[in-house]
Each structure stands twice: as structure tokens, then as C-alpha cells.
N, C-alpha and C positions, 0 to 999 in steps of 0.2 A: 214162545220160549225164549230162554235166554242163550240163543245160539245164532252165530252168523256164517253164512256159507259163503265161503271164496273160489272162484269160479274166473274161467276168459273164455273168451272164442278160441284161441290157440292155443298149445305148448306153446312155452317158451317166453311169457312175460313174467314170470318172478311169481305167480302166485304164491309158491308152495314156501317161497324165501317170505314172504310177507304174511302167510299166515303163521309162520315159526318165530316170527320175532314181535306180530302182535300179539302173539302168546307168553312169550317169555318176557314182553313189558308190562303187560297187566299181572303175569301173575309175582313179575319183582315188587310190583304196589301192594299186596298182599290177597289178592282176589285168589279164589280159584279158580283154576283152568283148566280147562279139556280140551283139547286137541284133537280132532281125527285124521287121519290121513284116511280117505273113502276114495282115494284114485287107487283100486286094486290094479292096477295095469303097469302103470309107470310111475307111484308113487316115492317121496324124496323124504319124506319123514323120519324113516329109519335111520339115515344117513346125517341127516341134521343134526339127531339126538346117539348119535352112538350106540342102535340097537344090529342086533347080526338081522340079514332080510330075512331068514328062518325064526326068528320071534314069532307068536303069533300071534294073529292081529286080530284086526275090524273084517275078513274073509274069516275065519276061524271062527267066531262068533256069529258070522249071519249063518255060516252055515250049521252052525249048533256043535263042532267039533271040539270051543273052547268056550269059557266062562268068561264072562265079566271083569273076575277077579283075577284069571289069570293072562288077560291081555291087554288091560290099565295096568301102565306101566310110569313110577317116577321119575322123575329126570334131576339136573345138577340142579333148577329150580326147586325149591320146597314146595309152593303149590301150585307147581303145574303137572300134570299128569296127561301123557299122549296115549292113543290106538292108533298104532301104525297097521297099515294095511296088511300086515303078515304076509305069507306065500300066495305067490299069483291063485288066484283059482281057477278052475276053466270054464265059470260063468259068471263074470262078476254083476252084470246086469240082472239078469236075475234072480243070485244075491239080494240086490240093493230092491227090485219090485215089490218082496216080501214086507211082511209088516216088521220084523224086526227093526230094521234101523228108525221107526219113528218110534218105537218103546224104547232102543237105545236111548234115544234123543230125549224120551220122556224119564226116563230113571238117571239120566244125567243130569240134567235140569236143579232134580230135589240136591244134588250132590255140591253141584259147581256152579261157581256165579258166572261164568262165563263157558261156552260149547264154543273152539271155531272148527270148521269141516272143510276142511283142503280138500277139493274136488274138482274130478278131471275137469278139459274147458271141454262147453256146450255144441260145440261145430263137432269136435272127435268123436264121441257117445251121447249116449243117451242118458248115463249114469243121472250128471247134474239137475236137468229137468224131474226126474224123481226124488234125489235127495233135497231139493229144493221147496217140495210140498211137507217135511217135515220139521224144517226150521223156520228162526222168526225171521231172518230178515236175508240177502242175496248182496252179497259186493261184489261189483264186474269191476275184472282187476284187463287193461291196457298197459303195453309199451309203448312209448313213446318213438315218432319215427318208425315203428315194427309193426304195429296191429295194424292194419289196413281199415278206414273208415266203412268201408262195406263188410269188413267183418264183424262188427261193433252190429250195426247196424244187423246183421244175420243174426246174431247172437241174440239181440234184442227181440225181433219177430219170432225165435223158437219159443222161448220163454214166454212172450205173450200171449202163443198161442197153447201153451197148457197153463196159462193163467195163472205166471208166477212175476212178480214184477222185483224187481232191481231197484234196492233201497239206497245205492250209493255207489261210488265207481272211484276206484284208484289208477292213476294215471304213473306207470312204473317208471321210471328214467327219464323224467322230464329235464330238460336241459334249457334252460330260460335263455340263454344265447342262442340258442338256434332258434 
């Protein structure tokens, strides 16, 4: 598919900032765009784009209590279009186990040239390892100085072991003087 999932071993390296603003740079070239925010836990999407947390989201839809059409939502960009994670739910794993989110992933496909999927990092749930069997491709996002290389490395061995590999990796905060 035409969807990338961004992903770390920890909180707290910038994914959720870098999946919102390789969003909103493709879709200023005039691509469409889809956005999810799939960290029902602690996701930051809402907040990036100006939606109240009670919107509902990508939790409202796995669980069948909202439509398609009523939680793609537009933004200040003309073709980007996010699913923020709506209200916490009280399972979000398995949520995410179901087959909805890979028919999400498939009826978005026909719609938008691009899917990116803000997903929690892989050491805190389990979430990523699942959402990562229904896109094409996996970027492990690091900080610089912050990630610890045995974290990288953990991260790396979960994924490998439900047979999901890592198409590319951004390195957050790099500081070439140091």
C-alpha cells in the first residue's frame, strides 16, 4: 500500500511532530494525505491540528461506534485529511487486533496518495507490531543523544520477530557538532 508507519522504541523522540509535518509537506505539493494518529493512549494529533480530544477518531471507528466519514477530518491544508485517535478507549489493543484497521488502510489507499500512521513506539505496546502488518513500509524514528543504542537495537529484535522489517530510520535532533 501506499502507507508509511512511524514508529521508536520510546516516547519522546519527535515521531508524532514528524509524522505531522511529513504530512503537511506532501500534501502542500498537492498529493493527498492521510494521517492517523493509531496511538489511542497518548496520541498528539488532535493537538497539532486543532481538534477538541472528544472529536472522534481512529478508537470510534475500530470500535464501530463512528463512520469513516464522520472521523476524516480536513485541516488548514486542502489535501490533507487526519484520523486522530478520538477518546481514550479501554482496549485499545485489541481495537487495533481486529481486521478493521487493515480495511481502514485498504479503503484509504483507493482514496489518498499517501497514508502516514503515527504509532505508539514498539518497547511500550504491542499496538505498532500489529499496525505494522497492514502497511507498506515501517520508519524507526531516534533522538539523537536520547535513544539509547540497546534501545534501537530491542526495538529492532521485536519487529523481527513478528516478521516486520524497517524500511528506513530518521535520526531526530541530530547535532553534527556534537
Amino acid at each position: 500500500t501506499n502507507s508509511i508507519l512511524f514508529t521508536s522504541p520510546a516516547p519522546g523522540v519527535g515521531k508524532s511532530f514528524i509524522s505531522a509535518n511529513l504530512a503537511v509537506v506532501v500534501a502542500q505539493s498537492g498529493k493527498k494525505v492521510c494521517l492517523i494518529d493509531s496511538d489511542m493512549r497518548r496520541g498528539l494529533q488532535h493537538k497539532y491540528f486543532g481538534l477538541p480530544k472528544a472529536h472522534p477518531g481512529l478508537a470510534q471507528l475500530l470500535s464501530g461506534s463512528a463512520n469513516l466519514a464522520s472521523v476524516l477530518t480536513g485541516t488548514h491544508v486542502e489535501t490533507l485529511s487526519i484520523i486522530s485517535k478520538g477518546p481514550n478507549p479501554p482496549n485499545p489493543s485489541e481495537l487495533l487486533m481486529r481486521e478493521g484497521f487493515a480495511n481502514l488502510i485498504k479503503t484509504l489507499n483507493q482514496q489518498f496518495d499517501l497514508i502516514i500512521v503515527d504509532a505508539p513506539p514498539v518497547l511500550a505496546v504491542t499496538d505498532p507490531v500489529v499496525l505494522a502488518r497492514a502497511v507498506g513500509s515501517v520508519i524507526a524514528v531516534a533522538r539523537f543523544e536520547e535513544t539509547h543504542p540497546a534501545e534501537v537495537q530491542a526495538m529492532i529484535k521485536v519487529l523481527d520477530t513478528a516478521s516486520v522489517k524497517i524500511g528506513g530510520a530518521i535520526l531526530n535532533d541530530f547535532d553534527p557538532k556534537k
